[in-house]
VOFI-593666 format. One record per residue (C-alpha): x, y, z; residue in three letters; chain. Coordinates in nm, 4 decimals. Each point is the difference from the previous one (the first is absolute). Example, Ala and Ser with C-alpha at 12.3 -4.5 7.8 and 13.67 -1.06 7.14 Angstrom:
REM VOFI-593666
{{1.2300, -0.4500, 0.7800}, ALA, A}
{{0.1370, 0.3440, -0.0660}, SER, A}
***
This chain:
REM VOFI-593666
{{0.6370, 6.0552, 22.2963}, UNK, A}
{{-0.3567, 0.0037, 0.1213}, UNK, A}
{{-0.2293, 0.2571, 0.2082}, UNK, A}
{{-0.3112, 0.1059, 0.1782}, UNK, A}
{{-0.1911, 0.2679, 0.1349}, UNK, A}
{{-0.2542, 0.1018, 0.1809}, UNK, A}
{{-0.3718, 0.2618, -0.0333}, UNK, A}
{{0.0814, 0.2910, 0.1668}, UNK, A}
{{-0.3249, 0.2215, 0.0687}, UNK, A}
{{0.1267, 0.3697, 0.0038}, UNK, A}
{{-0.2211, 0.2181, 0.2043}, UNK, A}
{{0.0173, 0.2981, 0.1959}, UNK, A}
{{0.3228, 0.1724, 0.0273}, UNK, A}
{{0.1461, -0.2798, -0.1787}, UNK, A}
{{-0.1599, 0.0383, -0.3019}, UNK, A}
{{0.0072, 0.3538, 0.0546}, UNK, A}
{{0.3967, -0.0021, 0.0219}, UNK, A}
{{-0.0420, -0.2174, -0.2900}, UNK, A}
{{-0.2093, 0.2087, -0.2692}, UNK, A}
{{0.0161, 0.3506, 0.1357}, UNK, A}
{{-0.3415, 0.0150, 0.0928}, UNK, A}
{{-0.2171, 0.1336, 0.2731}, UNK, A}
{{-0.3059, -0.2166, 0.1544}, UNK, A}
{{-0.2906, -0.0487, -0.1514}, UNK, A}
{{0.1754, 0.0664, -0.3209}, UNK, A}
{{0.0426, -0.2400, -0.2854}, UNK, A}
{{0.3337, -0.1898, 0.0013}, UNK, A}
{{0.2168, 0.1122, -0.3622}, UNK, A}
{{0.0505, -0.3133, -0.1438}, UNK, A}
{{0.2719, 0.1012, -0.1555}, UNK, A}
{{0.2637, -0.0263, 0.2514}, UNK, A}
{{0.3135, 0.1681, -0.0229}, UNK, A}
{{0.2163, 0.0004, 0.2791}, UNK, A}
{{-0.0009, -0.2426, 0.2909}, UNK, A}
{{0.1050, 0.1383, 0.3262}, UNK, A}
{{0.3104, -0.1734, 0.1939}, UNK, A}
{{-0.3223, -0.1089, 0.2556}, UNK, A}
{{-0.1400, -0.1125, -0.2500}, UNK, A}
{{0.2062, -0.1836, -0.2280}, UNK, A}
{{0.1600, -0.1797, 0.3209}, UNK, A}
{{-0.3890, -0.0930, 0.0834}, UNK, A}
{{-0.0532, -0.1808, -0.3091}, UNK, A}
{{0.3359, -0.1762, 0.0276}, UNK, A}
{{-0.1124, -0.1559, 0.3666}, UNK, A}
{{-0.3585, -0.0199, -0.0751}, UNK, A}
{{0.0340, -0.1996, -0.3420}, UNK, A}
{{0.2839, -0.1923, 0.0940}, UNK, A}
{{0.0057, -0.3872, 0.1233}, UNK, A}
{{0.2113, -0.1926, 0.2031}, UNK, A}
{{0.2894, -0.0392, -0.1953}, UNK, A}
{{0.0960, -0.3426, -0.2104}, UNK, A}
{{0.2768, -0.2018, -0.1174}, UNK, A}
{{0.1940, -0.0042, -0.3667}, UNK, A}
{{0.2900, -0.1432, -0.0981}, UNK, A}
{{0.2113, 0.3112, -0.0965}, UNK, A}
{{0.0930, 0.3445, 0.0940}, UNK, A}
{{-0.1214, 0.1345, -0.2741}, UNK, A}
{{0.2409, 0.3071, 0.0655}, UNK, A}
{{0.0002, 0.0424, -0.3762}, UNK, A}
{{-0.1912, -0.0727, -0.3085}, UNK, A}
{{0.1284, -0.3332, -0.1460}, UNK, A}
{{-0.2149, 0.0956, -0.3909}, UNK, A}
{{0.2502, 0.1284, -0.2666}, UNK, A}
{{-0.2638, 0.0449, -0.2488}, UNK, A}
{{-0.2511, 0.2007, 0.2075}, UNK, A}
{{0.0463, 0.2938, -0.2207}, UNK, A}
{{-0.1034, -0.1943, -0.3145}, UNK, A}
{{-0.4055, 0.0673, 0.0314}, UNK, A}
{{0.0487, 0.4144, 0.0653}, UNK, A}
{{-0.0661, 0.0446, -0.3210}, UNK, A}
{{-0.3170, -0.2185, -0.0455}, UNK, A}
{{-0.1190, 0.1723, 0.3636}, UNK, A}
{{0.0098, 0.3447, -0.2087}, UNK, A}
{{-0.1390, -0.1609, -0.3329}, UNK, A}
{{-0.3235, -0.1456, 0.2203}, UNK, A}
{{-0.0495, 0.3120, 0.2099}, UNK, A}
{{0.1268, -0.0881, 0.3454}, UNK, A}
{{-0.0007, 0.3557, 0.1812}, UNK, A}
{{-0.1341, 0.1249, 0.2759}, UNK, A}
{{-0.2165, -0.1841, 0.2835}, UNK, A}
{{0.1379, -0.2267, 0.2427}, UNK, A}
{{0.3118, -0.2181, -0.0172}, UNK, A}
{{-0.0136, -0.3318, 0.2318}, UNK, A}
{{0.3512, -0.2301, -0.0234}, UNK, A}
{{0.2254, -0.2167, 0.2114}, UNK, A}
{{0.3619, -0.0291, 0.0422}, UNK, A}
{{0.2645, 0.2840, 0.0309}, UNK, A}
{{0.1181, 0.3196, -0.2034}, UNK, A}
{{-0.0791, -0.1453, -0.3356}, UNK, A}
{{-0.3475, 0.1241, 0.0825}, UNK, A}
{{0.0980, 0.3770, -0.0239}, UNK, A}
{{0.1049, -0.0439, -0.3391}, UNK, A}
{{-0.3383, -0.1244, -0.0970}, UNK, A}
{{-0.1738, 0.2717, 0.2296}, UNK, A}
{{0.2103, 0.2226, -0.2160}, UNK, A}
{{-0.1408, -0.1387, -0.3217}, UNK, A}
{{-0.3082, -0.0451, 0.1146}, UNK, A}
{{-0.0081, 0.3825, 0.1973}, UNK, A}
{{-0.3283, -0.1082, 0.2555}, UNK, A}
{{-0.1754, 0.1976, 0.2598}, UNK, A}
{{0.0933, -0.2980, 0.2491}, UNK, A}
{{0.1938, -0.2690, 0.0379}, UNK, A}
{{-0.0500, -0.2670, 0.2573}, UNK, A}
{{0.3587, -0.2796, 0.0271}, UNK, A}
{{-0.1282, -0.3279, 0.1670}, UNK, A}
{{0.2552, -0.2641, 0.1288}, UNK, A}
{{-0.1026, -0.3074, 0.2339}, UNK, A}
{{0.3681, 0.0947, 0.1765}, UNK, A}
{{-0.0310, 0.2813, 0.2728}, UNK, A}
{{0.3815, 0.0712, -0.0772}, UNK, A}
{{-0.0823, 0.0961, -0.3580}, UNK, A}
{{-0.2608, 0.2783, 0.1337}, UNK, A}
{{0.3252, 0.1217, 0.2091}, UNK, A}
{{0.2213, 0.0009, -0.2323}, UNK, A}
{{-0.2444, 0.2186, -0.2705}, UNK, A}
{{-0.0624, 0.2383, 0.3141}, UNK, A}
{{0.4168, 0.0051, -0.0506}, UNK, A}
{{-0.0497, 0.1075, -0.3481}, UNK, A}
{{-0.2601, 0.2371, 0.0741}, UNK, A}
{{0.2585, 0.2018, 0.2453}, UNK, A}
{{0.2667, -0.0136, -0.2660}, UNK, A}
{{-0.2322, 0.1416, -0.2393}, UNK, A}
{{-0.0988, 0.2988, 0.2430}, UNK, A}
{{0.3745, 0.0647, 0.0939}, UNK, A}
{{0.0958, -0.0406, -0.3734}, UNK, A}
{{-0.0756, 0.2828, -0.2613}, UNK, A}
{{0.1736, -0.1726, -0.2849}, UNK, A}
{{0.0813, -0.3885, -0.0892}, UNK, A}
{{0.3660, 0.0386, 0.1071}, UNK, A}
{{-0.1013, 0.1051, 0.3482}, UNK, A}
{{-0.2346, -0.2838, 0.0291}, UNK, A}
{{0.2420, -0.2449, -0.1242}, UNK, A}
{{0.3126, 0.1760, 0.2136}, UNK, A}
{{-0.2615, -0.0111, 0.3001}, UNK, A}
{{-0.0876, -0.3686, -0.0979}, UNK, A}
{{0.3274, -0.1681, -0.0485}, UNK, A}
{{0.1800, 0.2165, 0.2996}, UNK, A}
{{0.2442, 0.1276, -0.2755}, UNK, A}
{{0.0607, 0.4230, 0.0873}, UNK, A}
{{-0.0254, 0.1974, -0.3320}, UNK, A}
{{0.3292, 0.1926, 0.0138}, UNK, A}
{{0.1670, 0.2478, -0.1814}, UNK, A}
{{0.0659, -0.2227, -0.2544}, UNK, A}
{{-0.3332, -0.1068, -0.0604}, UNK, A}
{{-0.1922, 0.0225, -0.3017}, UNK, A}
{{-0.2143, 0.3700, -0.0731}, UNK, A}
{{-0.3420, 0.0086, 0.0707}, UNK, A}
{{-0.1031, -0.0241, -0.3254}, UNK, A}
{{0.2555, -0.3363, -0.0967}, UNK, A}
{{-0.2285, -0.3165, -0.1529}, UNK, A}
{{-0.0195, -0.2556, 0.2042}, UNK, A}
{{0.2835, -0.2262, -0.1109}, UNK, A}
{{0.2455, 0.2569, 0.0727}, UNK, A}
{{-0.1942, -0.0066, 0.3710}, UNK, A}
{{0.0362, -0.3808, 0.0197}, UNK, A}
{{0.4146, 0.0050, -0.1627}, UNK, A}
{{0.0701, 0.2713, 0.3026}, UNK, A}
{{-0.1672, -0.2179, 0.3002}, UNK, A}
{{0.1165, -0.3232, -0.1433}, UNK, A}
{{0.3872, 0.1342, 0.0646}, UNK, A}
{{-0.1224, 0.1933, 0.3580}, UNK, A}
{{0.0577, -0.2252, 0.2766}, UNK, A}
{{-0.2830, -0.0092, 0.2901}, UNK, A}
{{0.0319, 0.2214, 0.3090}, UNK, A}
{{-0.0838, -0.0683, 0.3551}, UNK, A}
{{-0.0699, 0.3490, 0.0257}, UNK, A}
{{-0.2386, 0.0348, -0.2646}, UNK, A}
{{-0.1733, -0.3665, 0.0952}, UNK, A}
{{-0.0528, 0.1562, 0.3429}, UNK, A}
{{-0.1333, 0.3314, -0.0642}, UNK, A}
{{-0.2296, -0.1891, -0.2814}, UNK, A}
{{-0.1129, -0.2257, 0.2328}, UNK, A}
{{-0.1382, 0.1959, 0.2642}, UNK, A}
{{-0.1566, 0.2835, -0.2658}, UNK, A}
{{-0.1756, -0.3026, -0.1179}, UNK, A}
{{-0.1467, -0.1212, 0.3545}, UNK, A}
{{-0.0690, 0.3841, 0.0921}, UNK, A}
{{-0.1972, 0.0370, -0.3017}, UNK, A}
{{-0.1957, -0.3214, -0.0312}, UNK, A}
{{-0.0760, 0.0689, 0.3605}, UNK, A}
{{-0.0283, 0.4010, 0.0790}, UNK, A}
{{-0.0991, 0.1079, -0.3715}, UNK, A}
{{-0.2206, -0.3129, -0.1402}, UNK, A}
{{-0.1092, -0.0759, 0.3911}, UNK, A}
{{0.0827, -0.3244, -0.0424}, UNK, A}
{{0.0874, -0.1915, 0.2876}, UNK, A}
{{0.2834, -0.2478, -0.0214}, UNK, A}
{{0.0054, -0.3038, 0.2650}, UNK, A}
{{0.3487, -0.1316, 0.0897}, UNK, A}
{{-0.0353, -0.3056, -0.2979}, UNK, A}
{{-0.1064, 0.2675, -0.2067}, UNK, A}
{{0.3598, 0.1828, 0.0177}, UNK, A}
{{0.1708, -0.3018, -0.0279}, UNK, A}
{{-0.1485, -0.0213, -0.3394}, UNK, A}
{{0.0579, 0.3142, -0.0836}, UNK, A}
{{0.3504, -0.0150, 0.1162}, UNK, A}
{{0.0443, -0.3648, -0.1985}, UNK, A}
{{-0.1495, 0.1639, -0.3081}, UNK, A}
{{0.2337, 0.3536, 0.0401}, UNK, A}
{{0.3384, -0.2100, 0.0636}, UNK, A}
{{-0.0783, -0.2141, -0.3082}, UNK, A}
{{-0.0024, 0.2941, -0.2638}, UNK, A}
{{0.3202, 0.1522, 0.2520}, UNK, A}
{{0.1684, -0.3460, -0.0605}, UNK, A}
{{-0.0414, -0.1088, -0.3249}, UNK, A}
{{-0.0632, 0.3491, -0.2174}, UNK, A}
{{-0.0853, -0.0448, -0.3289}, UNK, A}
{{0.0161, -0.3620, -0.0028}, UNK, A}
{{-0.2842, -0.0558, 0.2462}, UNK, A}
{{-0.2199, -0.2678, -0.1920}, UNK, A}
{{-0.2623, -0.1798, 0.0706}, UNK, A}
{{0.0187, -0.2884, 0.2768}, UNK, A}
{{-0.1165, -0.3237, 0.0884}, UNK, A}
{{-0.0740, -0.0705, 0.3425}, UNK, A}
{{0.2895, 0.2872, 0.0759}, UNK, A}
{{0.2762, -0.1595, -0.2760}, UNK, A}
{{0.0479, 0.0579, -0.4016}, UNK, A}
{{0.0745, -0.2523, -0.2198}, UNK, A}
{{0.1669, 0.2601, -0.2208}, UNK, A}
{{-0.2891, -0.0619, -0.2589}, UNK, A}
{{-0.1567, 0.3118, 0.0657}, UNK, A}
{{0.0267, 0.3462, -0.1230}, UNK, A}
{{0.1876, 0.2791, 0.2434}, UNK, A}
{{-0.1646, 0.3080, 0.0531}, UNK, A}
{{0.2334, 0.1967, -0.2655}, UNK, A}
{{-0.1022, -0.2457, -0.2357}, UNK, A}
{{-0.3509, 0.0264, 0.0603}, UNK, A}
{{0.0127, 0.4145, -0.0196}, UNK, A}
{{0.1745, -0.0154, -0.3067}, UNK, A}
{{-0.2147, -0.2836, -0.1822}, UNK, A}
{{-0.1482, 0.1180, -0.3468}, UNK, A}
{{-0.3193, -0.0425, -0.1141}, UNK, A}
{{-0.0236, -0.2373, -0.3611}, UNK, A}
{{0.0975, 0.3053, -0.1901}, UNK, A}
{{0.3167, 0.1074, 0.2133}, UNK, A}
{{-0.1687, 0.2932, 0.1988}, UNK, A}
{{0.0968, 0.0532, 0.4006}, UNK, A}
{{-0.3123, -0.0164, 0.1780}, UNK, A}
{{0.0085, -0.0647, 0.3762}, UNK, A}
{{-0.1262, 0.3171, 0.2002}, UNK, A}
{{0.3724, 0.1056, 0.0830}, UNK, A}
{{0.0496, 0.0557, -0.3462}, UNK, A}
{{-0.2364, 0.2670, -0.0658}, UNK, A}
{{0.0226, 0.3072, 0.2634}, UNK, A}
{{-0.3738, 0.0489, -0.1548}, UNK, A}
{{-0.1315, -0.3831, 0.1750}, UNK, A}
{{0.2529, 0.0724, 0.2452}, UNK, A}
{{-0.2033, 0.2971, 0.1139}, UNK, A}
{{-0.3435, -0.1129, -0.0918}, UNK, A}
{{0.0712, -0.3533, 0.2403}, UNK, A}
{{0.1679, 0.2833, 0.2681}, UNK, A}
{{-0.2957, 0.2269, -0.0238}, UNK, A}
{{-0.2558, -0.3206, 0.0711}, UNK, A}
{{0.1906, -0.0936, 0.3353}, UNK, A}
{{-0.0049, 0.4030, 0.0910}, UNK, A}
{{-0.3661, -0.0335, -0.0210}, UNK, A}
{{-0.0051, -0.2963, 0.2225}, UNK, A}
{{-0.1655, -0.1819, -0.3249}, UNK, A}
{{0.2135, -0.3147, -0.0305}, UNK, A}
{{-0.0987, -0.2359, 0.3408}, UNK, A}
{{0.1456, -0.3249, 0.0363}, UNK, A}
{{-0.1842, -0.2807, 0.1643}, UNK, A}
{{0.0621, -0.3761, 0.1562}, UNK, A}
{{-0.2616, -0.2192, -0.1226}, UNK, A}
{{-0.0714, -0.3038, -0.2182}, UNK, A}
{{-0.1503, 0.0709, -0.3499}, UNK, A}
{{-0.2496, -0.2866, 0.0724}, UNK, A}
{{-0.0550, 0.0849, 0.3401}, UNK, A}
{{-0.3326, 0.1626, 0.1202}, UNK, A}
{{0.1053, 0.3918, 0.0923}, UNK, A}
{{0.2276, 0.1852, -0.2364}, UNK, A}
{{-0.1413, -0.0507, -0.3272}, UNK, A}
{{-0.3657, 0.0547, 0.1122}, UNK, A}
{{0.0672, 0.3033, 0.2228}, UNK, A}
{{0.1997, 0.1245, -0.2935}, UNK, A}
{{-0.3032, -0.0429, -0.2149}, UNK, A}
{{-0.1960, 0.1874, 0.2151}, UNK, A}
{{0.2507, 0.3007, 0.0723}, UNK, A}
{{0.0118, 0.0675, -0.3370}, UNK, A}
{{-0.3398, 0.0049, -0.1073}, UNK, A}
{{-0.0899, 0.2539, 0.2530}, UNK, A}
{{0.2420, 0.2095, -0.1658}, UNK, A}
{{-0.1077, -0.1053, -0.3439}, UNK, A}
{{0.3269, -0.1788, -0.1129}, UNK, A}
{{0.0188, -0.3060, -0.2016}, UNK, A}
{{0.3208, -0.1627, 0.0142}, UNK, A}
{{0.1617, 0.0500, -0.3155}, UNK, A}
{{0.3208, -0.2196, 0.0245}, UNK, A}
{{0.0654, -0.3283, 0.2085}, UNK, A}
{{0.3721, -0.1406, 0.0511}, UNK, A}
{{-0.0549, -0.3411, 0.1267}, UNK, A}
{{0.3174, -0.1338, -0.1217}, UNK, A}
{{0.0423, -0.3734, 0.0582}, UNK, A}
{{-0.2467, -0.0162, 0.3188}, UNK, A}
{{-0.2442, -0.1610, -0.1875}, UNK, A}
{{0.2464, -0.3087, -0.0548}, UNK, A}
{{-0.0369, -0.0456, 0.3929}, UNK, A}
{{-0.3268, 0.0643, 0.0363}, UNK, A}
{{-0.0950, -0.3205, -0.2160}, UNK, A}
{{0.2361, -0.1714, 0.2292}, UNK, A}
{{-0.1341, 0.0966, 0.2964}, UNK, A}
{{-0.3415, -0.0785, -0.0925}, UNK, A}
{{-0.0949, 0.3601, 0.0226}, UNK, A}
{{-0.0211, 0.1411, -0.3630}, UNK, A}
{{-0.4231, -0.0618, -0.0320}, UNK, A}
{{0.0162, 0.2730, 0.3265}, UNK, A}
{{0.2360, 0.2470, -0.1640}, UNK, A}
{{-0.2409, -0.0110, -0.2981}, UNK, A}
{{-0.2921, 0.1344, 0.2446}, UNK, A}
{{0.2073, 0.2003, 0.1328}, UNK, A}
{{0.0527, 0.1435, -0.3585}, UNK, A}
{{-0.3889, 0.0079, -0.0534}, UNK, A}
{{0.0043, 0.2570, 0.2874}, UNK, A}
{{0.2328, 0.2753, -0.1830}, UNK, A}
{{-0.1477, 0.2686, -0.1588}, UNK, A}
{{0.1153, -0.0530, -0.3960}, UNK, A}
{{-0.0566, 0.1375, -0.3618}, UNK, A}
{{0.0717, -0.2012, -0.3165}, UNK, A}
{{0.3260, 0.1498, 0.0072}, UNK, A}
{{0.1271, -0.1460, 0.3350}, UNK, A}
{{0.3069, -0.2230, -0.0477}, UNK, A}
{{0.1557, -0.2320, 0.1563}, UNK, A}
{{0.3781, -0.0006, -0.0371}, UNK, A}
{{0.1844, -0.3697, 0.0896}, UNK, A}
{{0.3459, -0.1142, 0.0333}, UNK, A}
{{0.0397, -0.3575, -0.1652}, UNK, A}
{{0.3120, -0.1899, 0.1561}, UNK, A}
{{0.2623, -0.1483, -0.2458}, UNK, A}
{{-0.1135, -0.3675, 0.1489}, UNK, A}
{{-0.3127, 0.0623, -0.2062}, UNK, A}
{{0.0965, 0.0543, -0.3743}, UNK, A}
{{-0.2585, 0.2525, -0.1697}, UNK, A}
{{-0.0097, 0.0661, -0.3907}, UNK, A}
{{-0.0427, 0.3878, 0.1240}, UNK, A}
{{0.3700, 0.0107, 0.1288}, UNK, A}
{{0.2433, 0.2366, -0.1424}, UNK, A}
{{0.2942, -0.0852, -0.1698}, UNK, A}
{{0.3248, -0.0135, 0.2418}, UNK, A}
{{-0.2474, -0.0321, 0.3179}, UNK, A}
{{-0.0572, -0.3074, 0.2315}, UNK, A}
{{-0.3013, 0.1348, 0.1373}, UNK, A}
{{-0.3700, 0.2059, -0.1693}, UNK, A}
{{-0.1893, 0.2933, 0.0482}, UNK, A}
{{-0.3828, -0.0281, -0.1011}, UNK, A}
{{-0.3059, 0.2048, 0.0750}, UNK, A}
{{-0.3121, -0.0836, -0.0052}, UNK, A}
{{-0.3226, 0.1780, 0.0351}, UNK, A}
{{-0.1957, -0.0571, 0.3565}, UNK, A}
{{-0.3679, -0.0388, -0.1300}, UNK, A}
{{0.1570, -0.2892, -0.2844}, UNK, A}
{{0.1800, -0.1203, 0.3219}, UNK, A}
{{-0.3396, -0.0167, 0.1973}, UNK, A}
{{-0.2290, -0.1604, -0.3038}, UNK, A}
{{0.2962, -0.2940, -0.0707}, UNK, A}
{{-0.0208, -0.1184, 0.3767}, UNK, A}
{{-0.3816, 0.0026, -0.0278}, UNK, A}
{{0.0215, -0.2344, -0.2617}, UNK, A}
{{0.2168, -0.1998, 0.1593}, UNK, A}
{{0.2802, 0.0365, -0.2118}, UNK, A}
{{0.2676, 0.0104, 0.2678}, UNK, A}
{{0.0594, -0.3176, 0.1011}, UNK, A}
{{0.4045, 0.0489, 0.0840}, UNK, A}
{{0.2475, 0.3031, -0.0157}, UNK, A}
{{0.0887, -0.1157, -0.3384}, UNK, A}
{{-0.3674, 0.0545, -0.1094}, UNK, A}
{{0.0791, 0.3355, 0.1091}, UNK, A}
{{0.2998, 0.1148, -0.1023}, UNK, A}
{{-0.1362, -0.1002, -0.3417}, UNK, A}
{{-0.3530, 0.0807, -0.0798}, UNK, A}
{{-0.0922, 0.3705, -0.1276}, UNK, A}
{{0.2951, 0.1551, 0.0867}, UNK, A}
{{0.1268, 0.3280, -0.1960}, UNK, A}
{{0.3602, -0.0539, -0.0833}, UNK, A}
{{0.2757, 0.3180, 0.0089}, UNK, A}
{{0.0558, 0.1103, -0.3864}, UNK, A}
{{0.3271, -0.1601, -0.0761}, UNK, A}
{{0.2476, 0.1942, -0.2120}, UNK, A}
***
């Protein structure tokens, strides 16, 4: 759960391809679409060599991710750019938040593959039972739900629908074809292993794929039906399967080529800057940061003074948050009642001023100074 990038300088056709404009005309800074030369450009160019963490991350591992949606909508977090880490709990936020961009950074090169395995699902998949079907390598059959069915009659039908080799194999290579003829992304031999490792793991374990450590569960972590059907505080569905509406917003991003992964380190010295830089030439401040628990490891490692530079470079408003993950190791008065773990925000220029003044001296200091706590019920 860490990333980099880096500065790409668009010119020429590429920018052209880019913006839609001719030479000698000004660039729109207002990008809408990225094309598949594109978006596969910035994937290569920003990207570093890729790093080691301790899990698989094939799922999120935060039941109470949901619990700060509404105090995202109360402080005004729309629009802009969306930066995060980790896997798909970052297209619920991107549905929340509804950006112009989004930019997913993970230190592991495998992570990158596996959301270029996501993006494919979400081209092949007009509605969340496809995607999930398509996912999990369970066929939607005559006895599946209707198109219209919520999304925990979806998850009863493909928890009883056993796996097929068929399906797994047809999945499969639609995936590789389309990562690699239709986002022109080329795959080396390690990179379809992953892909393969990543694609047999959903096939294998269904619904009750959960997060891992080092590749095993200690059984102490949500499954992915449990983490789709999670509540916010007042007892509302909220993950982006659960609404056809952020369904198709989070769909509609990845049509547009608008949602790039990248390997990096947050306090390395590429993604963050180049970021920076890409979007102010398309004057976008980032309005939404997921950094999860990185920032936990990034005081271990010595390296959390660089990812605050590396914040200093982003283009922000007042409004620019920071959304963090607090693990149930570290107790926090914020945490809701029946969790183990917290959701917090925090706004980026507070973020920025507190390290200036030297008032993070450990993660604790973190976690706990001027942080904006969900509204409990």
């Amino acid at each position: 759960m860490l990333a980099t990038s880096v500065v790409v300088l668009l010119v020429g056709a590429g920018l052209r391809a880019a913006t839609g404009g001719r030479a000698g005309e000004p660039a729109n800074p207002q990008l809408e679409r990225l094309s598949s030369v594109e978006f596969s450009a910035l994937i290569r160019d920003f990207s570093e060599e890729g790093g080691y963490f301790f899990s698989d991350n094939l799922i999120s591992n935060e039941t109470p991710y949901l619990t700060v949606a509404g105090k995202l909508r109360q402080l005004g977090a729309t629009g802009g750019a969306y930066v995060g880490v980790g896997p798909e709990q970052n297209f619920t936020y991107i549905a929340k938040v509804r950006p112009r961009i989004a930019f997913i950074l993970d230190i592991r090169r495998q992570a990158v593959i596996q959301h270029l395995m996501y993006k494919a699902l979400f081209h092949l998949s007009p509605t969340p039972a496809e995607f999930l079907s398509r996912l999990l390598s369970r066929p939607l059959t005559r006895e599946a739900p209707a198109a219209d069915a919520s999304i925990t009659e979806v998850l009863a039908y493909l928890s009883k629908t056993p796996a097929g080799e068929e399906t797994y194999t047809r999945g499969l290579a639609a995936i590789r074809r389309a990562i690699q003829e239709d986002f022109q992304f080329p795959l080396s031999q390690r990179d379809q292993e992953s892909l393969e490792y990543v694609y047999k793991s959903f096939r294998d374990e269904g619904l009750d794929t959960a997060f891992r450590l080092d590749g095993w569960s200690d059984g102490q972590f949500p499954t992915l039906g449990e983490v789709i059907l999670q509540p916010d505080q007042n007892g509302k569905l909220g993950n982006f399967l659960a609404s056809r509406d952020d369904y198709d917003f989070v769909r509609g991003l990845h049509l547009k080529n608008l949602i790039v992964p990248v390997v990096g380190d947050f306090g390395g010295k590429k993604a963050l800057p180049a970021i920076g830089e890409y979007l102010r030439k398309r004057d976008l401040t980032v309005t939404v940061f997921y950094t999860s628990n990185v920032e936990q490891y990034l005081f271990e490692s010595g390296s959390f003074a660089a990812f605050a530079d590396n914040v200093r470079k982003l283009p922000i408003t007042d409004k620019s948050l920071f959304i963090r993950w607090v693990y149930q190791r570290y107790y926090h008065p914020a945490r809701m009642a029946g969790q183990r773990s917290t959701s917090l925000l925090q706004k980026m220029s507070v973020f920025l001023t507190d390290f200036a003044a030297g008032r993070y001296q450990n993660y604790v200091n973190l976690i706990t100074t001027n942080y904006i706590a969900p509204d409990k019920n």
